[in-house]
HTML snippet that shows the backbone in 3Dmol.js (N, CA, C, O; Angstrom):
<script src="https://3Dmol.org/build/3Dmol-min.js"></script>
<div id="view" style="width:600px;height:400px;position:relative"></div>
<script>
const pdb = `
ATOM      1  N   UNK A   1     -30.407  10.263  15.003  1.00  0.00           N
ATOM      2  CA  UNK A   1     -29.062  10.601  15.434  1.00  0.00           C
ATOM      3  C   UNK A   1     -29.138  11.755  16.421  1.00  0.00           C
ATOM      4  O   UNK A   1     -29.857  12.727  16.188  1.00  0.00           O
ATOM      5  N   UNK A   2     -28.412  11.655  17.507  1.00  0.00           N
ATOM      6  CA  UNK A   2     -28.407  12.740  18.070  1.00  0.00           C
ATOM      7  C   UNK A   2     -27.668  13.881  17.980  1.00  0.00           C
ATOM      8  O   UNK A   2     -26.752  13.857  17.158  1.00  0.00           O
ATOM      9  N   UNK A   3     -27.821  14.809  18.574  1.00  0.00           N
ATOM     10  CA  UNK A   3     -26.873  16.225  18.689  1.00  0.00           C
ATOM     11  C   UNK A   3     -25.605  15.459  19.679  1.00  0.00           C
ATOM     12  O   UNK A   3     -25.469  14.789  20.702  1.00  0.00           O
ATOM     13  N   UNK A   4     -24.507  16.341  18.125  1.00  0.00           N
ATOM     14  CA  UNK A   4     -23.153  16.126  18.458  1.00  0.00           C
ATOM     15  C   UNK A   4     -22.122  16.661  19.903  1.00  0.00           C
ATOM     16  O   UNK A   4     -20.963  16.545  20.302  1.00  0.00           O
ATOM     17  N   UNK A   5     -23.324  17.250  20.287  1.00  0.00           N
ATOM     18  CA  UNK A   5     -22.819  17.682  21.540  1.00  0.00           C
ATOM     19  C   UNK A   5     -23.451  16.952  23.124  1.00  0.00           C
ATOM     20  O   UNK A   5     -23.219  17.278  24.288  1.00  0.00           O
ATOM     21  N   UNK A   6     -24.123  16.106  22.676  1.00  0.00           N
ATOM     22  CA  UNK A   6     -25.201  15.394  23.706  1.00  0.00           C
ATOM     23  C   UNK A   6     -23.849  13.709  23.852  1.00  0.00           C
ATOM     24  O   UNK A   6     -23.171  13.315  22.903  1.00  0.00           O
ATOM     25  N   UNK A   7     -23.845  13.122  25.171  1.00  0.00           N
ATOM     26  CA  UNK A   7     -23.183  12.081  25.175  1.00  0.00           C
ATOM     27  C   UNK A   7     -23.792  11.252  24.822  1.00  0.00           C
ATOM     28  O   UNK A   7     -25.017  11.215  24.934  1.00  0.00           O
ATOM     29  N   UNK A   8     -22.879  10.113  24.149  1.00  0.00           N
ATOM     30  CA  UNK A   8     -23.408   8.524  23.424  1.00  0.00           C
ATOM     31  C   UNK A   8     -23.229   7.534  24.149  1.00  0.00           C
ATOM     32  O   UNK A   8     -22.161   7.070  24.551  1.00  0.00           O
ATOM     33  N   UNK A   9     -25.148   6.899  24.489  1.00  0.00           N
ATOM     34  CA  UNK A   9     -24.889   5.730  25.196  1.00  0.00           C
ATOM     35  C   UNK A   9     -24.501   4.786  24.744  1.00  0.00           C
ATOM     36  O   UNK A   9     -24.760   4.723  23.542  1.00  0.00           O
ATOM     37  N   UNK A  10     -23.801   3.693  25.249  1.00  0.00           N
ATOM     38  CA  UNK A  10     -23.220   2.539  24.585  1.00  0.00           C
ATOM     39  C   UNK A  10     -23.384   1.092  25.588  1.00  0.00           C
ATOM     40  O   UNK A  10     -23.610   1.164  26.796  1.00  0.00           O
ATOM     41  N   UNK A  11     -23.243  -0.035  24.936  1.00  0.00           N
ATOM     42  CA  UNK A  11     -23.022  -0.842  26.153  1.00  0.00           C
ATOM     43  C   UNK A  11     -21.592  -1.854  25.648  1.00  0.00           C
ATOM     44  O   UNK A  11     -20.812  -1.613  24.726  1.00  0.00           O
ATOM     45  N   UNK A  12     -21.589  -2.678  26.316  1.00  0.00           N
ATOM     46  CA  UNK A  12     -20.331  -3.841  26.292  1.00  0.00           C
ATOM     47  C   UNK A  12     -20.738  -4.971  25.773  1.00  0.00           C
ATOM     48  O   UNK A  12     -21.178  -5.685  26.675  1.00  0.00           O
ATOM     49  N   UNK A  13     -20.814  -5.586  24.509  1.00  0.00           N
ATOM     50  CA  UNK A  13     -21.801  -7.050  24.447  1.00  0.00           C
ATOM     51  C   UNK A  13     -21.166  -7.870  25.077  1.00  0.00           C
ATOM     52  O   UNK A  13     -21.603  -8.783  25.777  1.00  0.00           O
ATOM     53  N   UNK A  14     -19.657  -7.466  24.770  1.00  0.00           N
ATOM     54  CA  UNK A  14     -18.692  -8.747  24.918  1.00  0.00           C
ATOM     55  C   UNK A  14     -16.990  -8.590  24.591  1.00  0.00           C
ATOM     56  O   UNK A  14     -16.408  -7.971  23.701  1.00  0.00           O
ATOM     57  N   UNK A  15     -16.551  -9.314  25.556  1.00  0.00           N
ATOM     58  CA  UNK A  15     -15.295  -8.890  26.183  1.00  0.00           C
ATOM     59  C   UNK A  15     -14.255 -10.401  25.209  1.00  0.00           C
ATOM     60  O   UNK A  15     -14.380 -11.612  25.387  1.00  0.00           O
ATOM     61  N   UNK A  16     -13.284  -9.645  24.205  1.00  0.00           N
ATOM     62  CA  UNK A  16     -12.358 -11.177  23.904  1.00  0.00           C
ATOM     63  C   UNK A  16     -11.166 -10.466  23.091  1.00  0.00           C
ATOM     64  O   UNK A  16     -10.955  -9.579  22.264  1.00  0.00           O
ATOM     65  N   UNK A  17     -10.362 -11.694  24.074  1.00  0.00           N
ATOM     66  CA  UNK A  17      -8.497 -11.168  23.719  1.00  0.00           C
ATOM     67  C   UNK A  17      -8.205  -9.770  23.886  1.00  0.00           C
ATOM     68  O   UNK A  17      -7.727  -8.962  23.089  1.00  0.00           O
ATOM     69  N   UNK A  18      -8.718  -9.595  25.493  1.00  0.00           N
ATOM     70  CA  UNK A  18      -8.441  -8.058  25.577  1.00  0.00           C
ATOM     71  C   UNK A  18      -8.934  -6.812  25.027  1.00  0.00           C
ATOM     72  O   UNK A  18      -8.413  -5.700  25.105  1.00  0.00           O
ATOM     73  N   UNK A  19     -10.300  -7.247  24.310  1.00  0.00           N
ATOM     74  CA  UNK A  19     -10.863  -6.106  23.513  1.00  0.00           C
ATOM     75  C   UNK A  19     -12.595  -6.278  24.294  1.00  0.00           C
ATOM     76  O   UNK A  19     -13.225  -7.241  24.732  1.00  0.00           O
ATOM     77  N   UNK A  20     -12.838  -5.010  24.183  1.00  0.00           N
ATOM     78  CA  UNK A  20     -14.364  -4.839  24.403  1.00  0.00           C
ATOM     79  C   UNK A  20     -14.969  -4.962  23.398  1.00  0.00           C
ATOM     80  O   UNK A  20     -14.204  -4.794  22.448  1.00  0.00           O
ATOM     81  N   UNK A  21     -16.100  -5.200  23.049  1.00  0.00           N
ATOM     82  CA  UNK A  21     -17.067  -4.625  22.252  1.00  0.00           C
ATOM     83  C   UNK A  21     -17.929  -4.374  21.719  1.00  0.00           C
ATOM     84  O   UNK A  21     -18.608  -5.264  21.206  1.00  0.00           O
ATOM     85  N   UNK A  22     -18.336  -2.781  21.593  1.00  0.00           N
ATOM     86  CA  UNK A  22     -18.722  -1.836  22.109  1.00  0.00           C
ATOM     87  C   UNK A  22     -19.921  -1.941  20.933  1.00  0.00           C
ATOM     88  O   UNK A  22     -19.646  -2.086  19.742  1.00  0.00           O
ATOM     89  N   UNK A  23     -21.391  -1.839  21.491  1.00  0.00           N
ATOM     90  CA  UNK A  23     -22.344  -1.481  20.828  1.00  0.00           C
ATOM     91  C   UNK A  23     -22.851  -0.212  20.999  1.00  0.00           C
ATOM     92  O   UNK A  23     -22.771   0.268  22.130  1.00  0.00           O
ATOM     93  N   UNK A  24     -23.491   0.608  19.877  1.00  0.00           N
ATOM     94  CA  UNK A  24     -23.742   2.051  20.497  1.00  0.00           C
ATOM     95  C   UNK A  24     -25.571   1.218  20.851  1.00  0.00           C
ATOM     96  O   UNK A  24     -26.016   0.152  20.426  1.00  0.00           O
ATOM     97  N   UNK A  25     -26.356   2.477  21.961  1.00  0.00           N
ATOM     98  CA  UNK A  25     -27.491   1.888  22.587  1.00  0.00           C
ATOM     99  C   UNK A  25     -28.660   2.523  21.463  1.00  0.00           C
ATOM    100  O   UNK A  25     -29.658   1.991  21.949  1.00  0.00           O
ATOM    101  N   UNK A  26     -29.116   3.218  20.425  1.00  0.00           N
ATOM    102  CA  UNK A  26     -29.107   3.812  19.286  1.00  0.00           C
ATOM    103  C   UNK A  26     -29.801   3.081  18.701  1.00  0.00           C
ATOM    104  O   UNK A  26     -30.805   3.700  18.349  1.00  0.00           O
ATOM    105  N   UNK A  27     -29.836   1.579  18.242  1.00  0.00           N
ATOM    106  CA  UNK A  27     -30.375   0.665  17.736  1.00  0.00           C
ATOM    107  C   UNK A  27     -29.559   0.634  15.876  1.00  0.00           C
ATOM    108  O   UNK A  27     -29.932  -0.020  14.902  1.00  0.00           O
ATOM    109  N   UNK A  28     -28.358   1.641  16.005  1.00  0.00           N
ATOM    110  CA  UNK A  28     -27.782   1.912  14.737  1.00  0.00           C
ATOM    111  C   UNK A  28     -27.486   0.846  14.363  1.00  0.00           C
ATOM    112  O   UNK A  28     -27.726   0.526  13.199  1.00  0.00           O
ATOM    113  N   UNK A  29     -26.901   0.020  15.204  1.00  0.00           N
ATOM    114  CA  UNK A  29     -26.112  -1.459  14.809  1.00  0.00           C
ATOM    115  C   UNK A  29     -24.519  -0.951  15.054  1.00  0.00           C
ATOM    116  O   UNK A  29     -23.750  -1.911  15.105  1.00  0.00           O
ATOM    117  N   UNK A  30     -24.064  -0.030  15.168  1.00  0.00           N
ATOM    118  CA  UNK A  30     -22.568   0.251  15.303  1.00  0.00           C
ATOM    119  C   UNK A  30     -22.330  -0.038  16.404  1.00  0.00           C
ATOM    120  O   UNK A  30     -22.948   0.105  17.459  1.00  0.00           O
ATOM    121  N   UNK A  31     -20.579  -0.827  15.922  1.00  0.00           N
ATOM    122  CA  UNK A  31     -20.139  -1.622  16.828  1.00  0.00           C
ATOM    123  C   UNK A  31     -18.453  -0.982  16.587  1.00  0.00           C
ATOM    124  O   UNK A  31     -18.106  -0.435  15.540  1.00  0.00           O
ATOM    125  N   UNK A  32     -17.917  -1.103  17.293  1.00  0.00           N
ATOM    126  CA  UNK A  32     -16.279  -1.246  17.429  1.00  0.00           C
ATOM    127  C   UNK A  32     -15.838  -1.987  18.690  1.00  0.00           C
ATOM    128  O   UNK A  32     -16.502  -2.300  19.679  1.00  0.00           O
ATOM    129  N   UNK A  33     -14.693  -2.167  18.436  1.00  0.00           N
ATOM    130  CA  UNK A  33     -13.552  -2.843  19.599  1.00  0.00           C
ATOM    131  C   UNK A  33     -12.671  -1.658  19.828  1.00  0.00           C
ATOM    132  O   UNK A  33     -12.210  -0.814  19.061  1.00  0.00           O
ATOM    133  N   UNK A  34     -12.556  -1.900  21.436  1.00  0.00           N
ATOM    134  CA  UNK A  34     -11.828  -0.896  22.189  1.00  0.00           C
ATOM    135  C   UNK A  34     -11.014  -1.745  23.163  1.00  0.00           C
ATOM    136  O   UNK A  34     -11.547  -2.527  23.950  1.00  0.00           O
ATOM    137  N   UNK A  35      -9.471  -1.523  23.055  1.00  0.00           N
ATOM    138  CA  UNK A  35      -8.671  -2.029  24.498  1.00  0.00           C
ATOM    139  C   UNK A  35      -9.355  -1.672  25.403  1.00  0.00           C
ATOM    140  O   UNK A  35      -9.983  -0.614  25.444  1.00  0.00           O
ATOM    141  N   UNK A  36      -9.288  -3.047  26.761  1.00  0.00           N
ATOM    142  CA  UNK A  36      -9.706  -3.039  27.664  1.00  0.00           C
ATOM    143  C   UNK A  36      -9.249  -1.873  28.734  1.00  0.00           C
ATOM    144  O   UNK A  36      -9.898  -1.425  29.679  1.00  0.00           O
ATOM    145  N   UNK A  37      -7.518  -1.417  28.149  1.00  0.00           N
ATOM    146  CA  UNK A  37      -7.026  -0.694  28.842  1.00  0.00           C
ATOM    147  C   UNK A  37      -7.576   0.897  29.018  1.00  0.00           C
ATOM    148  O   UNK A  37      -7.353   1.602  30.002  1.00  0.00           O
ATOM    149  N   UNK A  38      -8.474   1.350  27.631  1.00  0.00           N
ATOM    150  CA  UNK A  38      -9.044   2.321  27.918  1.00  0.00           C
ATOM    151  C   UNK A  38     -10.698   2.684  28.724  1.00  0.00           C
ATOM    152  O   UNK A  38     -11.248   3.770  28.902  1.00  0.00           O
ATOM    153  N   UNK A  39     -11.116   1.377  29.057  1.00  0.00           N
ATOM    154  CA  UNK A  39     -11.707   1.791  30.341  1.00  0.00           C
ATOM    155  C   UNK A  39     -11.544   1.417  31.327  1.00  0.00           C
ATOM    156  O   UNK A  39     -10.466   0.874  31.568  1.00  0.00           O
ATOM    157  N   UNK A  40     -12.344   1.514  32.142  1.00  0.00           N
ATOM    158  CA  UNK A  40     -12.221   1.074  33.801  1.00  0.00           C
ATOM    159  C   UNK A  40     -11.973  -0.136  34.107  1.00  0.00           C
ATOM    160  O   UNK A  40     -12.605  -1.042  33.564  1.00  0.00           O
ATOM    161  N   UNK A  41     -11.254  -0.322  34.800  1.00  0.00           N
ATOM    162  CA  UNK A  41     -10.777  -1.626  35.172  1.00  0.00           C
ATOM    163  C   UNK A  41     -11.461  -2.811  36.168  1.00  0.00           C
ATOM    164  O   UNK A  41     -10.817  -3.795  36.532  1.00  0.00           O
ATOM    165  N   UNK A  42     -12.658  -2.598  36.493  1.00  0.00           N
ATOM    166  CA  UNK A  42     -14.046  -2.933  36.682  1.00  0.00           C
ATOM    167  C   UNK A  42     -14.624  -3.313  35.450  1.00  0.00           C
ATOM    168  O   UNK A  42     -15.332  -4.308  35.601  1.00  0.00           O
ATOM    169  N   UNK A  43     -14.583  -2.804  34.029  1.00  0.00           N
ATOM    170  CA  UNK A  43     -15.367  -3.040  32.931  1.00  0.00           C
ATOM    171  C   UNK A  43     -15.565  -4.304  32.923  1.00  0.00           C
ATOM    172  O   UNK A  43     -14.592  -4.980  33.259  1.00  0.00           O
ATOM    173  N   UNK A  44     -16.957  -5.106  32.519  1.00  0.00           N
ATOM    174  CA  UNK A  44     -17.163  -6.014  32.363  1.00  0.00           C
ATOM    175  C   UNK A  44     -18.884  -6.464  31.210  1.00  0.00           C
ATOM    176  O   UNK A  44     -20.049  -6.080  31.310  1.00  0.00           O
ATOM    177  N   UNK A  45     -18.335  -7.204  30.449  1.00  0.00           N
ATOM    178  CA  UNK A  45     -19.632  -7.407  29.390  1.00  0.00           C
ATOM    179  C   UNK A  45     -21.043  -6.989  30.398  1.00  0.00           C
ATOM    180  O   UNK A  45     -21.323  -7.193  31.580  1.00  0.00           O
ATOM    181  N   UNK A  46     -21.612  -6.425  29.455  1.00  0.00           N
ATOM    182  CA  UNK A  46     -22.834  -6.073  29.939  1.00  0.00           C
ATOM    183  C   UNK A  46     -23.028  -4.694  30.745  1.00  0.00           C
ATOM    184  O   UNK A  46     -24.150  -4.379  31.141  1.00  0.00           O
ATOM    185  N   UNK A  47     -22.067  -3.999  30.945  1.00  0.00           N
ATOM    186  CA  UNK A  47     -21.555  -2.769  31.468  1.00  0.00           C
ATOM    187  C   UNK A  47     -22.345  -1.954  30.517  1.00  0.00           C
ATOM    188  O   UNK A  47     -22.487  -2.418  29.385  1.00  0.00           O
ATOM    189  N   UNK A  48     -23.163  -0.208  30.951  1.00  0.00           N
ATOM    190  CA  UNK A  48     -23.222   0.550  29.897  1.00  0.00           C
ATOM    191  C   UNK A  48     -22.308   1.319  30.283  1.00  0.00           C
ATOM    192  O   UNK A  48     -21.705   1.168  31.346  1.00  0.00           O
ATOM    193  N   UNK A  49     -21.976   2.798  28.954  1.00  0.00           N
ATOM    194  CA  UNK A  49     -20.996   3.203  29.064  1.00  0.00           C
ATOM    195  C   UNK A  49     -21.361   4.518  28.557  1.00  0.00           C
ATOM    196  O   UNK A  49     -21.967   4.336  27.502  1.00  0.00           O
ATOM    197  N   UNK A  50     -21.236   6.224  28.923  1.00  0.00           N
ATOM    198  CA  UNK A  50     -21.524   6.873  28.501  1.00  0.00           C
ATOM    199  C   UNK A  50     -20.542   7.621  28.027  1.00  0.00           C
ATOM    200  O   UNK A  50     -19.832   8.215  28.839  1.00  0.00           O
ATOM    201  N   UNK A  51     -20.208   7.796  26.131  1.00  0.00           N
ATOM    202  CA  UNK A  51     -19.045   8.227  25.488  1.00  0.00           C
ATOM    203  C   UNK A  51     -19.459   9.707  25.252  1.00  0.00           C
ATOM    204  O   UNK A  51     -20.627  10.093  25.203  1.00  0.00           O
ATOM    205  N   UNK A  52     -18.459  10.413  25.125  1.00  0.00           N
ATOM    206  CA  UNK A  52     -18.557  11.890  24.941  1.00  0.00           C
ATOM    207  C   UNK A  52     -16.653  12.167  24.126  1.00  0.00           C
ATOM    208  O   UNK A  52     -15.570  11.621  24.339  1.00  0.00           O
ATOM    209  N   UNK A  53     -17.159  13.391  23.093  1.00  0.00           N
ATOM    210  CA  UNK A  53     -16.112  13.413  22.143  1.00  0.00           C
ATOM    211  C   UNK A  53     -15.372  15.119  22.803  1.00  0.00           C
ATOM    212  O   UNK A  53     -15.978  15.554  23.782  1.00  0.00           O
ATOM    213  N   UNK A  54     -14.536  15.723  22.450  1.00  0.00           N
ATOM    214  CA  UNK A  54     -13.995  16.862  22.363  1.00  0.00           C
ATOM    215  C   UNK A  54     -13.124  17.057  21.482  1.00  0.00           C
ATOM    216  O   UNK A  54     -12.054  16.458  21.380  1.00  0.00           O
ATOM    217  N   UNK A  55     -13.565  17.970  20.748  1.00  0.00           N
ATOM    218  CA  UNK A  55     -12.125  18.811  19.578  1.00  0.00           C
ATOM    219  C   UNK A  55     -11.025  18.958  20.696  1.00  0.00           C
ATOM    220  O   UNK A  55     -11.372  18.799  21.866  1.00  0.00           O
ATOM    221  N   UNK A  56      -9.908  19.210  20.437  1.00  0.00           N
ATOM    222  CA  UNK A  56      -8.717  19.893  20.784  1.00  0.00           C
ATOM    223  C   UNK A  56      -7.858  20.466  19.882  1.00  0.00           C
ATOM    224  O   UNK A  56      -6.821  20.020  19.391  1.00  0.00           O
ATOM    225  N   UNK A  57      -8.695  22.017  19.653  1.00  0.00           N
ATOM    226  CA  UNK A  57      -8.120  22.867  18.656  1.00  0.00           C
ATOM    227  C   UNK A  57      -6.266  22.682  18.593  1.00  0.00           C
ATOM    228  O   UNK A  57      -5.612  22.693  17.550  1.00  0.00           O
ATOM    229  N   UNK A  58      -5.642  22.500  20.146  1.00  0.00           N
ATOM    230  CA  UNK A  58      -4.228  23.343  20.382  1.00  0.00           C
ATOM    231  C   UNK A  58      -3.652  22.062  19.276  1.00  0.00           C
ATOM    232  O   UNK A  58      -3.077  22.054  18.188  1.00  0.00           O
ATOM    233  N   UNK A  59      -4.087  21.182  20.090  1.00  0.00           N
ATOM    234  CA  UNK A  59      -3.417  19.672  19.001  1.00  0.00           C
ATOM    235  C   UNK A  59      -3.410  19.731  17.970  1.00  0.00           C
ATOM    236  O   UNK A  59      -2.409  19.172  17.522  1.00  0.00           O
ATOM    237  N   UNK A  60      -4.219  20.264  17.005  1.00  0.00           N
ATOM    238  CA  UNK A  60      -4.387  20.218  16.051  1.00  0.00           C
ATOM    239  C   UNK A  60      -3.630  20.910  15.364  1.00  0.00           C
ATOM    240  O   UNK A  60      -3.147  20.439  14.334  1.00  0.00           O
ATOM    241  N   UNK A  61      -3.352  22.182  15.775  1.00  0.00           N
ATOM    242  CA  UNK A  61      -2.866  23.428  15.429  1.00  0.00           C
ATOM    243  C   UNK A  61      -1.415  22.792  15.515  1.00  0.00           C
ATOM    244  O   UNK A  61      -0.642  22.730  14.559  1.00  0.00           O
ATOM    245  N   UNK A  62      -1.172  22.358  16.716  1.00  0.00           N
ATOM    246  CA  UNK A  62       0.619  21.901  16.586  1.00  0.00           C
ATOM    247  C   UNK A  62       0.797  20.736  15.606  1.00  0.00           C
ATOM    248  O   UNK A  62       1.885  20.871  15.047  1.00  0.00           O
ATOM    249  N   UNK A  63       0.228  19.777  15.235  1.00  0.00           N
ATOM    250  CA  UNK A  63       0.096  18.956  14.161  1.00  0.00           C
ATOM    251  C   UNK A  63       0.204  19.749  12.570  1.00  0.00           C
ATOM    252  O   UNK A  63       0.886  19.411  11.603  1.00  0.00           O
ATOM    253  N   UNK A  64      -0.359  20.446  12.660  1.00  0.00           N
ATOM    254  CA  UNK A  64      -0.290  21.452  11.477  1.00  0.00           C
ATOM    255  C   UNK A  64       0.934  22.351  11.122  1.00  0.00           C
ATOM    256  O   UNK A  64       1.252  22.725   9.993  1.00  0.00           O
ATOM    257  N   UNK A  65       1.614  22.648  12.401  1.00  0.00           N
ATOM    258  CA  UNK A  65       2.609  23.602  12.342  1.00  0.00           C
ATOM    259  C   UNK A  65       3.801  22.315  12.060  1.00  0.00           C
ATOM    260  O   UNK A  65       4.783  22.529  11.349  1.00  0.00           O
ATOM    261  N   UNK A  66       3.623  21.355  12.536  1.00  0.00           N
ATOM    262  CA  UNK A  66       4.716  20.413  12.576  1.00  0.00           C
ATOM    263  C   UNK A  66       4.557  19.554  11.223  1.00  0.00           C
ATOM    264  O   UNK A  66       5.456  18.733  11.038  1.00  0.00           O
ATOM    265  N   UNK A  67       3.584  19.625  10.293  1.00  0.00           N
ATOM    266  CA  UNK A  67       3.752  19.207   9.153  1.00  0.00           C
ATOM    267  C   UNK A  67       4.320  20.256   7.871  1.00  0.00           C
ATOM    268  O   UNK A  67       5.047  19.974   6.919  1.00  0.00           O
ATOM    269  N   UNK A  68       3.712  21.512   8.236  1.00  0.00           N
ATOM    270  CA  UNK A  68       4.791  22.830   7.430  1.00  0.00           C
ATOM    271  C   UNK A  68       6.167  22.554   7.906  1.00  0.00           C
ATOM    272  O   UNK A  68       6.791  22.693   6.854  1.00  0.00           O
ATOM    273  N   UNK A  69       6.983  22.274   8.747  1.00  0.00           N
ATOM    274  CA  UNK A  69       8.365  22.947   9.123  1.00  0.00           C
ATOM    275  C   UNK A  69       8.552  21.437   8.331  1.00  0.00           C
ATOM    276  O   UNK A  69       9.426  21.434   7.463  1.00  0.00           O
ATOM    277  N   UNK A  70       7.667  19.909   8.595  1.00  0.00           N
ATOM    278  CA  UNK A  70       8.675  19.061   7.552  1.00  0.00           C
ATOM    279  C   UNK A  70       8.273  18.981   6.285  1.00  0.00           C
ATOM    280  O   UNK A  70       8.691  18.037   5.615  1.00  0.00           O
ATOM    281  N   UNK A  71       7.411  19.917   5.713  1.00  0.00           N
ATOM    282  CA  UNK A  71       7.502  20.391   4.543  1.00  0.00           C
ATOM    283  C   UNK A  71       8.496  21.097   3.922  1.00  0.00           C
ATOM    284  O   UNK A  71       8.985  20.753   2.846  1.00  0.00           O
ATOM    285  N   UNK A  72       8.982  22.549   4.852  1.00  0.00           N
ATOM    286  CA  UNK A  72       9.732  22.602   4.675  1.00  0.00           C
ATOM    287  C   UNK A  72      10.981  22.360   4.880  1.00  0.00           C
ATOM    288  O   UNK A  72      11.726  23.234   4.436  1.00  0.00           O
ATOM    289  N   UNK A  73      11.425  21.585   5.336  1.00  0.00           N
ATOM    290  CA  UNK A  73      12.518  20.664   5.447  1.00  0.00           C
ATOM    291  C   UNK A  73      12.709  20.018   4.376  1.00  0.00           C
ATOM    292  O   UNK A  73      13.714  20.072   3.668  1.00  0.00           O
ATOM    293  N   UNK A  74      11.903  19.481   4.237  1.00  0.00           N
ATOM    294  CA  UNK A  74      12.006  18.747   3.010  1.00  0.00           C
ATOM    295  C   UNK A  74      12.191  18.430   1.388  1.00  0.00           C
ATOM    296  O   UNK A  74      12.486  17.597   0.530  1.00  0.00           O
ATOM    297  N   UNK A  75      11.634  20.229   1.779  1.00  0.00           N
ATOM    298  CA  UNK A  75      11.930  20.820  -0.275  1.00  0.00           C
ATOM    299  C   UNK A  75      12.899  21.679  -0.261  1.00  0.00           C
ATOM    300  O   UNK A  75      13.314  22.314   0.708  1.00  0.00           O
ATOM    301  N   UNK A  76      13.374  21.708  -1.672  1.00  0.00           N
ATOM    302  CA  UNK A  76      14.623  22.409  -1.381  1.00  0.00           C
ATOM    303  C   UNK A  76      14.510  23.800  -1.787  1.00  0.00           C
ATOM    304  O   UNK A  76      13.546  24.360  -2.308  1.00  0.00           O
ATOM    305  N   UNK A  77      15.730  24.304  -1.445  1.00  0.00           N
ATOM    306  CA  UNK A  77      15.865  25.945  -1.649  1.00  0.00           C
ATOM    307  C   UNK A  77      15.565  26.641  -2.882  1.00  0.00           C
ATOM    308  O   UNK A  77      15.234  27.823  -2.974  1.00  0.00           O
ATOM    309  N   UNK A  78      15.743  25.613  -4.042  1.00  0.00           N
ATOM    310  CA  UNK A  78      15.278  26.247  -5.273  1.00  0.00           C
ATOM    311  C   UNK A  78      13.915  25.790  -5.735  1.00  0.00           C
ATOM    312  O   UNK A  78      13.702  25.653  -6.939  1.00  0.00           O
ATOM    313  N   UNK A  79      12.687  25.473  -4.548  1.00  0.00           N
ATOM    314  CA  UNK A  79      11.887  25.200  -4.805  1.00  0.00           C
ATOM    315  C   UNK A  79      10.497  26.334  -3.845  1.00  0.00           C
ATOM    316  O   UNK A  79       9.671  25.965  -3.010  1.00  0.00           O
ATOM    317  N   UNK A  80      10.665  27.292  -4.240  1.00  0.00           N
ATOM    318  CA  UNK A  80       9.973  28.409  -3.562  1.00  0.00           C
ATOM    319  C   UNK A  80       8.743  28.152  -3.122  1.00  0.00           C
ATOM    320  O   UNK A  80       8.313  28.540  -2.035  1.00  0.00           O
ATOM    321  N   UNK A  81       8.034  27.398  -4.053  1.00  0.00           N
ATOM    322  CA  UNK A  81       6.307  27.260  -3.941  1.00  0.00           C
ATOM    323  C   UNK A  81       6.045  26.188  -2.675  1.00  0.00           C
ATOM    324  O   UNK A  81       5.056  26.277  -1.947  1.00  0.00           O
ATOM    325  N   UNK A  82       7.464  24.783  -2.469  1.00  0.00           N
ATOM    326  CA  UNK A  82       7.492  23.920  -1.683  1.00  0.00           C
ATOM    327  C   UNK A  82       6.428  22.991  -2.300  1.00  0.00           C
ATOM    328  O   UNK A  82       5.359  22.778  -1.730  1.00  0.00           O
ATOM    329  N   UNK A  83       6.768  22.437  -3.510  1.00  0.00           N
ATOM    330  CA  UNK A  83       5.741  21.842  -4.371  1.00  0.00           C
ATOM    331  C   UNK A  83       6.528  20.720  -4.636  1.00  0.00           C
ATOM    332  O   UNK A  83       5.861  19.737  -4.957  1.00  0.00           O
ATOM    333  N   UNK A  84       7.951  20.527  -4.597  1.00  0.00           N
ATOM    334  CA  UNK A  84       8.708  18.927  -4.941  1.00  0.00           C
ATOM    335  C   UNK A  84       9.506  18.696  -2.850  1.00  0.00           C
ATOM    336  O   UNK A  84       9.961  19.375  -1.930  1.00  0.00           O
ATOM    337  N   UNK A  85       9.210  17.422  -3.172  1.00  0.00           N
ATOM    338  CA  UNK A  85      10.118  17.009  -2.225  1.00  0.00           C
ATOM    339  C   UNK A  85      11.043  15.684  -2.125  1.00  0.00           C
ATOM    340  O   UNK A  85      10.692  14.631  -2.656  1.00  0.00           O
ATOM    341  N   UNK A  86      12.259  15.821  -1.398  1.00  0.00           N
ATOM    342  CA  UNK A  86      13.096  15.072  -1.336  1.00  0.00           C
ATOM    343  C   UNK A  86      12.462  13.427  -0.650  1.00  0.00           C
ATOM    344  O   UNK A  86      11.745  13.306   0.343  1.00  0.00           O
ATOM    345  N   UNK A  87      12.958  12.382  -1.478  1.00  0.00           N
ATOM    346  CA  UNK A  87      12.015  11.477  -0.836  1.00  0.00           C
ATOM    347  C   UNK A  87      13.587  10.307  -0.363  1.00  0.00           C
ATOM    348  O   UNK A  87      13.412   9.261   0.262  1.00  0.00           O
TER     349      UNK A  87
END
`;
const viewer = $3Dmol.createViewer("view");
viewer.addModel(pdb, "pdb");
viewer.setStyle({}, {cartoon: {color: "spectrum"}});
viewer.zoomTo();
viewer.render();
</script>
């Protein structure tokens, strides 16, 4: 396995009903399907492809803040700890 910070080669075996999919080059055997729409519009079976990941702390952080406020939204006033909620 490589370092999580190094990009992952991949290739295209094969292209159906609008989906790629995607072998990593690794010899892992991992495979997924990816819309065609998220790559290049050139993509075509047999294509390699070099994937690379990034955190995005800010996203995350607003995901987080936006699940407290409907937390609290959601429990009520005589529930201090925010441990029951209205369903």
């Amino acid at each position: 396995m490589s370092n999580s910070n190094e990009p992952i080669k991949a290739f295209v075996d094969r292209i159906e009903s609008g989906l790629a999919v995607i072998l990593l080059s690794d010899g892992s055997g991992v495979q997924f399907d990816l819309p065609l729409e998220y790559l290049p519009p050139e993509t075509e079976a047999g294509d390699h492809l070099v994937i690379t990941f990034q955190l995005d702390p800010e996203s995350r952080e607003e995901t987080l803040r936006s699940i407290a406020d409907l937390k609290k939204r959601l429990s009520e006033d005589s529930d201090p700890q925010q441990t029951e909620f209205k369903l």
